[in-house]
C-alpha positions as CSV (number, residue, x, y, z in Angstrom):
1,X,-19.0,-135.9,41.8
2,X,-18.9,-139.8,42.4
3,X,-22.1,-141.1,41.1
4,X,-22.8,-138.4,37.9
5,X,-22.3,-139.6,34.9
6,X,-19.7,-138.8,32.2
7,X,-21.7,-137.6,28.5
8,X,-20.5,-138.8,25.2
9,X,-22.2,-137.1,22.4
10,X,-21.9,-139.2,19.0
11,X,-22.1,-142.3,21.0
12,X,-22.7,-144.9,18.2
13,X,-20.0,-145.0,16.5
14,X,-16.5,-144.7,16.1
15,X,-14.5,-142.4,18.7
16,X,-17.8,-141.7,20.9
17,X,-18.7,-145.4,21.1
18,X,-14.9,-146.4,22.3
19,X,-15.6,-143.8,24.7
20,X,-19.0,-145.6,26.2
21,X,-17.3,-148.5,26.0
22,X,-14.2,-147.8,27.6
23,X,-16.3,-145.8,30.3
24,X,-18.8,-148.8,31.1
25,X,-15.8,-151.5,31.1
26,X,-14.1,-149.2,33.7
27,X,-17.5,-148.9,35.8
28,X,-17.6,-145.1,35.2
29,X,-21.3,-144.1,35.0
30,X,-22.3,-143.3,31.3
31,X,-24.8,-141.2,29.3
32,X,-24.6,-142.3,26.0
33,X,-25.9,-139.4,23.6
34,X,-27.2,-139.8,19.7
35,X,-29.8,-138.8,17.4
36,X,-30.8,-142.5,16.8
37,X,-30.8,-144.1,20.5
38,X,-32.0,-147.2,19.1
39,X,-29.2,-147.7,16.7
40,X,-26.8,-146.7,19.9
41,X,-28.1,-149.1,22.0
42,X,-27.9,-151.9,19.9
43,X,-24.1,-150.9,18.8
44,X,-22.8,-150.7,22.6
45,X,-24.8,-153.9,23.7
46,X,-23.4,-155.2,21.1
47,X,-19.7,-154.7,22.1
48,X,-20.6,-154.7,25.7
49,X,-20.5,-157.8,28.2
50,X,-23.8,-157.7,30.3
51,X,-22.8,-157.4,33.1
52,X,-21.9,-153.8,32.5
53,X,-24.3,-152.6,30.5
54,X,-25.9,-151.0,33.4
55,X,-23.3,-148.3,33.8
56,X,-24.9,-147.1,30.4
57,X,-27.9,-144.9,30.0
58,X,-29.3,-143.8,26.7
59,X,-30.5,-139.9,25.9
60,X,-31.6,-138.6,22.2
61,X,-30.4,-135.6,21.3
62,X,-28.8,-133.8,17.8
63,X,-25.6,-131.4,17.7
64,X,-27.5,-129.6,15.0
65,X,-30.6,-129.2,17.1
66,X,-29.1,-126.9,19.8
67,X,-32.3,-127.3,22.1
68,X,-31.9,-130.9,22.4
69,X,-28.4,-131.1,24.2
70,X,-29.1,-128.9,27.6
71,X,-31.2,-131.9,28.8
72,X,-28.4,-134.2,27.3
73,X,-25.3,-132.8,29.6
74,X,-27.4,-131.9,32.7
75,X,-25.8,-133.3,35.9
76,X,-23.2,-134.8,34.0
77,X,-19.6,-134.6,35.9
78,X,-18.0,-134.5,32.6
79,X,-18.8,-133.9,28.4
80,X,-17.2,-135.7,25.6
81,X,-18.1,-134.5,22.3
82,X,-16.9,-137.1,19.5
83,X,-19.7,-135.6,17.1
84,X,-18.7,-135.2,13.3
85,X,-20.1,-134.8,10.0
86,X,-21.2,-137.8,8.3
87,X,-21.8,-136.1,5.2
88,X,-19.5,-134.4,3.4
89,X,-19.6,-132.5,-0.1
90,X,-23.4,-131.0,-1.3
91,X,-24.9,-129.5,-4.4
92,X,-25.2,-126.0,-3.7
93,X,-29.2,-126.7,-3.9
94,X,-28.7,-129.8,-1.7
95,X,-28.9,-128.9,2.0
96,X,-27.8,-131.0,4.8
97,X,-27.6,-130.9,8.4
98,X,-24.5,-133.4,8.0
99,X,-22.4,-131.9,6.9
100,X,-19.6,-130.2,8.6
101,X,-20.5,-126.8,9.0
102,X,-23.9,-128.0,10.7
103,X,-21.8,-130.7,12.9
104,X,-18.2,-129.6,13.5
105,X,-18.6,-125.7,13.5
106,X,-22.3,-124.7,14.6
107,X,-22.9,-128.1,16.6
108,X,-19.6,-127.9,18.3
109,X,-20.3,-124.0,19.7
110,X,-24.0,-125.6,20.7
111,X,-22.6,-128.5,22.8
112,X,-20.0,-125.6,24.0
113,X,-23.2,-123.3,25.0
114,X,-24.9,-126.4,27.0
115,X,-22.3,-127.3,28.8
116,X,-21.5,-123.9,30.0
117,X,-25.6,-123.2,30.8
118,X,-25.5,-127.1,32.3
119,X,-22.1,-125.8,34.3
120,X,-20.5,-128.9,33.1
121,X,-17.0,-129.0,35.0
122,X,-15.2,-130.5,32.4
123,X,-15.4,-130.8,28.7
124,X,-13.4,-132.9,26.2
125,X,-13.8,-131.9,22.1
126,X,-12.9,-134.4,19.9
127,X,-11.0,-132.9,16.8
128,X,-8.9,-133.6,14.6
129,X,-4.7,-134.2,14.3
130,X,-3.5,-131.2,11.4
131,X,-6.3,-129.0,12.1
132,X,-4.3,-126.1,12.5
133,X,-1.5,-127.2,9.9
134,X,-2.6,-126.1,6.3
135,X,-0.1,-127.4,4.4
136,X,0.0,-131.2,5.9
137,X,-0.5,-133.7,3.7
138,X,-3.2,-135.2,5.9
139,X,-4.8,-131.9,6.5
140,X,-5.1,-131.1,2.6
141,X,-6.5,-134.5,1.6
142,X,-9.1,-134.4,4.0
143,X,-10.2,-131.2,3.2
144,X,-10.2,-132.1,-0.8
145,X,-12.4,-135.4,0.2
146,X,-14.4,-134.4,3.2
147,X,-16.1,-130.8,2.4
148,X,-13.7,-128.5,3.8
149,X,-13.8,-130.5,7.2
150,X,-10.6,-129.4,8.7
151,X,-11.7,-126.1,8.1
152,X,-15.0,-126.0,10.3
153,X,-13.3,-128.5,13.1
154,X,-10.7,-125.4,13.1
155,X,-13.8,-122.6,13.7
156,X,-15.6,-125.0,15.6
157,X,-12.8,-124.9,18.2
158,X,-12.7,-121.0,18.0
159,X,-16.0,-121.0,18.6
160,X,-15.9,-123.3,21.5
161,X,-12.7,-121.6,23.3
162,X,-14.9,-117.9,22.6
163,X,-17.8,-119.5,24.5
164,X,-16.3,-120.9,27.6
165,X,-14.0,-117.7,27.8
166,X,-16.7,-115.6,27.6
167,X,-18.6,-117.7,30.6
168,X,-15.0,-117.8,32.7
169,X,-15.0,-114.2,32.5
170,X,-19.2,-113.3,33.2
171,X,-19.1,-115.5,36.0
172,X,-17.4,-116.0,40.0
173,X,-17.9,-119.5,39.3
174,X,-15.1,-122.3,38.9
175,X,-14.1,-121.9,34.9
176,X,-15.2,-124.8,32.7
177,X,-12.0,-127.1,32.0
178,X,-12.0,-127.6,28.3
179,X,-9.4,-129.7,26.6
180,X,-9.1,-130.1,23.0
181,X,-7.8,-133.7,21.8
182,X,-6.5,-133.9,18.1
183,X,-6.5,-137.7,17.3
184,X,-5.2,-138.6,13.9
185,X,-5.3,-142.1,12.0
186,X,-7.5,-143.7,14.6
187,X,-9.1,-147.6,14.3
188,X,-11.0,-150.0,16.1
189,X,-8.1,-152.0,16.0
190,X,-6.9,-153.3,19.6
191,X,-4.9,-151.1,21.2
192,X,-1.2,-150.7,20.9
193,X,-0.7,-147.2,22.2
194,X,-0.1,-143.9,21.1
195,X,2.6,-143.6,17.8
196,X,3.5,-140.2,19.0
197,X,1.7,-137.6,21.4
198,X,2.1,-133.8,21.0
199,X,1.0,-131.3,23.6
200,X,-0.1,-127.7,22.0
201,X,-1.1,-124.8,23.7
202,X,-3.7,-122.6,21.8
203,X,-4.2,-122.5,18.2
Protein backbone atom coordinates (compact mmCIF):
# COMPACT_ATOMS: atom_id res chain seq x y z
CA UNK A 1 0.00 0.00 0.00
CA UNK A 2 3.21 2.33 -0.23
CA UNK A 3 2.16 5.24 -2.14
CA UNK A 4 -1.92 5.53 -1.07
CA UNK A 5 -2.64 8.06 0.96
CA UNK A 6 -3.86 8.10 4.58
CA UNK A 7 -7.58 10.28 4.83
CA UNK A 8 -8.26 12.69 7.57
CA UNK A 9 -11.73 13.91 7.72
CA UNK A 10 -12.12 17.26 9.75
CA UNK A 11 -8.76 18.28 8.48
CA UNK A 12 -8.80 22.05 9.51
CA UNK A 13 -8.75 22.08 12.76
CA UNK A 14 -7.90 20.75 15.89
CA UNK A 15 -7.28 16.85 16.16
CA UNK A 16 -7.71 16.29 12.25
CA UNK A 17 -5.24 19.08 11.38
CA UNK A 18 -2.39 17.56 13.96
CA UNK A 19 -3.18 14.62 12.05
CA UNK A 20 -2.23 16.20 8.39
CA UNK A 21 0.45 17.67 9.96
CA UNK A 22 1.95 14.97 11.70
CA UNK A 23 1.30 12.78 8.45
CA UNK A 24 3.10 15.40 6.01
CA UNK A 25 6.13 16.06 8.52
CA UNK A 26 6.61 12.19 8.58
CA UNK A 27 6.36 12.12 4.59
CA UNK A 28 3.23 9.89 4.75
CA UNK A 29 1.05 10.68 1.76
CA UNK A 30 -2.08 12.77 2.91
CA UNK A 31 -5.69 13.55 1.78
CA UNK A 32 -6.76 16.24 3.74
CA UNK A 33 -10.75 16.18 3.96
CA UNK A 34 -13.21 19.28 4.87
CA UNK A 35 -16.20 21.05 3.91
CA UNK A 36 -14.30 24.35 3.44
CA UNK A 37 -10.98 23.25 1.44
CA UNK A 38 -10.03 26.67 1.21
CA UNK A 39 -10.02 27.42 4.80
CA UNK A 40 -8.00 23.83 5.16
CA UNK A 41 -5.46 24.72 2.95
CA UNK A 42 -4.63 27.87 4.32
CA UNK A 43 -4.60 26.30 8.07
CA UNK A 44 -2.04 23.44 7.12
CA UNK A 45 0.24 25.72 4.88
CA UNK A 46 0.06 27.68 7.47
CA UNK A 47 1.64 25.29 10.06
CA UNK A 48 3.49 23.45 7.36
CA UNK A 49 7.23 24.07 6.16
CA UNK A 50 7.18 23.95 2.16
CA UNK A 51 9.01 21.68 1.59
CA UNK A 52 6.31 19.18 2.65
CA UNK A 53 3.45 20.52 1.72
CA UNK A 54 3.44 18.26 -1.27
CA UNK A 55 2.59 15.12 0.69
CA UNK A 56 -0.84 16.95 1.22
CA UNK A 57 -3.74 16.81 -1.20
CA UNK A 58 -6.97 18.65 -0.63
CA UNK A 59 -10.65 16.92 -1.24
CA UNK A 60 -14.18 18.70 -0.23
CA UNK A 61 -16.47 16.63 1.28
CA UNK A 62 -19.23 16.91 4.50
CA UNK A 63 -19.87 14.17 7.25
CA UNK A 64 -23.46 15.27 7.12
CA UNK A 65 -23.58 14.87 3.35
CA UNK A 66 -23.15 11.08 3.15
CA UNK A 67 -22.71 11.18 -0.78
CA UNK A 68 -19.74 13.34 -0.59
CA UNK A 69 -17.30 11.05 1.45
CA UNK A 70 -17.07 7.69 -0.97
CA UNK A 71 -14.96 9.88 -3.42
CA UNK A 72 -13.23 11.24 -0.18
CA UNK A 73 -11.71 7.74 1.13
CA UNK A 74 -11.31 6.01 -2.26
CA UNK A 75 -7.83 4.41 -2.59
CA UNK A 76 -6.90 5.61 0.66
CA UNK A 77 -4.63 2.92 2.68
CA UNK A 78 -6.08 4.29 5.73
CA UNK A 79 -9.23 6.71 7.29
CA UNK A 80 -9.11 9.04 10.17
CA UNK A 81 -12.11 10.55 11.18
CA UNK A 82 -11.51 13.56 13.63
CA UNK A 83 -15.04 15.16 12.61
CA UNK A 84 -17.20 16.74 15.42
CA UNK A 85 -19.94 19.03 16.08
CA UNK A 86 -19.16 22.56 16.04
CA UNK A 87 -22.43 23.55 17.19
CA UNK A 88 -23.91 22.52 20.07
CA UNK A 89 -27.37 23.36 21.86
CA UNK A 90 -30.53 24.53 19.28
CA UNK A 91 -33.97 26.00 19.60
CA UNK A 92 -36.20 23.25 18.92
CA UNK A 93 -37.25 25.42 15.68
CA UNK A 94 -33.56 26.04 15.02
CA UNK A 95 -32.11 23.28 12.81
CA UNK A 96 -28.54 22.53 12.28
CA UNK A 97 -26.42 20.26 10.54
CA UNK A 98 -23.68 20.96 13.37
CA UNK A 99 -24.65 19.83 15.69
CA UNK A 100 -23.89 16.52 17.21
CA UNK A 101 -26.47 14.25 16.16
CA UNK A 102 -25.80 15.31 12.40
CA UNK A 103 -21.85 15.07 13.00
CA UNK A 104 -20.91 12.56 15.79
CA UNK A 105 -23.89 10.04 15.36
CA UNK A 106 -25.29 10.09 11.71
CA UNK A 107 -21.90 11.47 10.13
CA UNK A 108 -19.85 8.99 12.03
CA UNK A 109 -22.06 5.73 10.58
CA UNK A 110 -21.68 7.59 6.99
CA UNK A 111 -17.86 7.87 7.11
CA UNK A 112 -18.28 4.09 8.57
CA UNK A 113 -20.54 3.14 5.34
CA UNK A 114 -17.78 4.72 2.84
CA UNK A 115 -15.11 3.20 4.10
CA UNK A 116 -16.53 -0.12 4.17
CA UNK A 117 -18.03 0.46 0.22
CA UNK A 118 -14.37 2.22 -0.48
CA UNK A 119 -12.85 -1.22 1.32
CA UNK A 120 -10.75 1.07 3.38
CA UNK A 121 -8.28 -1.38 5.26
CA UNK A 122 -8.09 0.52 8.26
CA UNK A 123 -10.16 3.04 10.03
CA UNK A 124 -9.29 5.24 13.02
CA UNK A 125 -12.61 7.19 14.91
CA UNK A 126 -11.78 9.92 16.86
CA UNK A 127 -13.96 10.03 20.08
CA UNK A 128 -14.02 11.09 23.07
CA UNK A 129 -12.16 10.01 26.79
CA UNK A 130 -15.65 9.20 29.28
CA UNK A 131 -17.81 8.37 26.54
CA UNK A 132 -19.00 5.37 28.01
CA UNK A 133 -18.64 6.56 31.78
CA UNK A 134 -21.97 8.46 32.73
CA UNK A 135 -21.23 9.58 35.86
CA UNK A 136 -17.58 11.25 35.19
CA UNK A 137 -17.32 14.49 35.99
CA UNK A 138 -15.92 15.22 32.50
CA UNK A 139 -18.51 13.19 30.77
CA UNK A 140 -21.48 15.12 32.61
CA UNK A 141 -20.09 18.60 32.04
CA UNK A 142 -19.68 18.08 28.55
CA UNK A 143 -22.91 16.79 28.04
CA UNK A 144 -24.61 19.85 30.12
CA UNK A 145 -22.46 22.46 27.79
CA UNK A 146 -22.13 20.70 24.44
CA UNK A 147 -25.76 19.31 23.44
CA UNK A 148 -25.78 15.89 24.74
CA UNK A 149 -22.40 15.33 22.86
CA UNK A 150 -21.15 12.36 24.74
CA UNK A 151 -24.24 10.85 24.13
CA UNK A 152 -24.21 10.77 20.18
CA UNK A 153 -20.18 10.16 20.09
CA UNK A 154 -21.40 6.99 22.27
CA UNK A 155 -24.28 5.88 19.36
CA UNK A 156 -22.04 7.12 16.78
CA UNK A 157 -19.59 4.33 17.80
CA UNK A 158 -22.43 1.74 17.97
CA UNK A 159 -23.37 2.65 14.88
CA UNK A 160 -19.94 2.42 13.36
CA UNK A 161 -18.97 -1.06 15.12
CA UNK A 162 -22.81 -2.40 13.65
CA UNK A 163 -21.61 -1.23 10.15
CA UNK A 164 -18.19 -2.79 9.75
CA UNK A 165 -19.57 -6.03 11.63
CA UNK A 166 -22.18 -6.32 9.44
CA UNK A 167 -19.60 -5.96 6.24
CA UNK A 168 -16.97 -8.49 8.20
CA UNK A 169 -19.73 -10.91 8.26
CA UNK A 170 -21.49 -10.31 4.34
CA UNK A 171 -18.16 -10.52 2.91
CA UNK A 172 -14.89 -13.33 2.21
CA UNK A 173 -12.93 -10.31 2.21
CA UNK A 174 -10.07 -9.18 4.82
CA UNK A 175 -12.43 -7.43 7.72
CA UNK A 176 -11.98 -3.59 8.02
CA UNK A 177 -9.52 -2.85 11.13
CA UNK A 178 -11.45 -0.26 13.12
CA UNK A 179 -9.91 1.27 16.25
CA UNK A 180 -11.71 3.59 18.41
CA UNK A 181 -9.33 6.28 20.11
CA UNK A 182 -10.86 8.16 23.21
CA UNK A 183 -8.61 11.30 23.70
CA UNK A 184 -9.44 13.53 26.58
CA UNK A 185 -8.07 17.12 27.49
CA UNK A 186 -6.19 17.51 24.35
CA UNK A 187 -4.13 20.94 23.13
CA UNK A 188 -2.12 22.32 20.56
CA UNK A 189 0.38 22.67 23.07
CA UNK A 190 3.90 20.87 22.22
CA UNK A 191 3.94 17.60 23.04
CA UNK A 192 4.82 16.13 26.29
CA UNK A 193 3.30 12.70 26.00
CA UNK A 194 0.47 10.84 27.07
CA UNK A 195 -0.66 11.57 31.15
CA UNK A 196 -2.09 8.17 31.21
CA UNK A 197 -3.22 5.52 28.41
CA UNK A 198 -6.02 3.04 28.96
CA UNK A 199 -6.75 0.09 26.62
CA UNK A 200 -10.66 -0.97 26.55
CA UNK A 201 -12.14 -3.66 24.76
CA UNK A 202 -15.75 -2.98 23.55
CA UNK A 203 -18.17 -0.63 25.09
Amino acid sequence: MEGKPVAVIGASRGTGLQCVLALARKKIPCRAVARDVSACQSAVFAALQAPLRKYVVFHKADVTEPGTLLSAVQGCQGVINCATASAWWRLPFQEDINTPPHVDYHGAVAVAGACAAAKVPRYVMVSSAAVNRPQDWFHMQRNALCGRIMDWKLLGEQGTVKVLDAVSSSSASQPLSLTIVRPGALTDDAAGGPRAILVEAGA
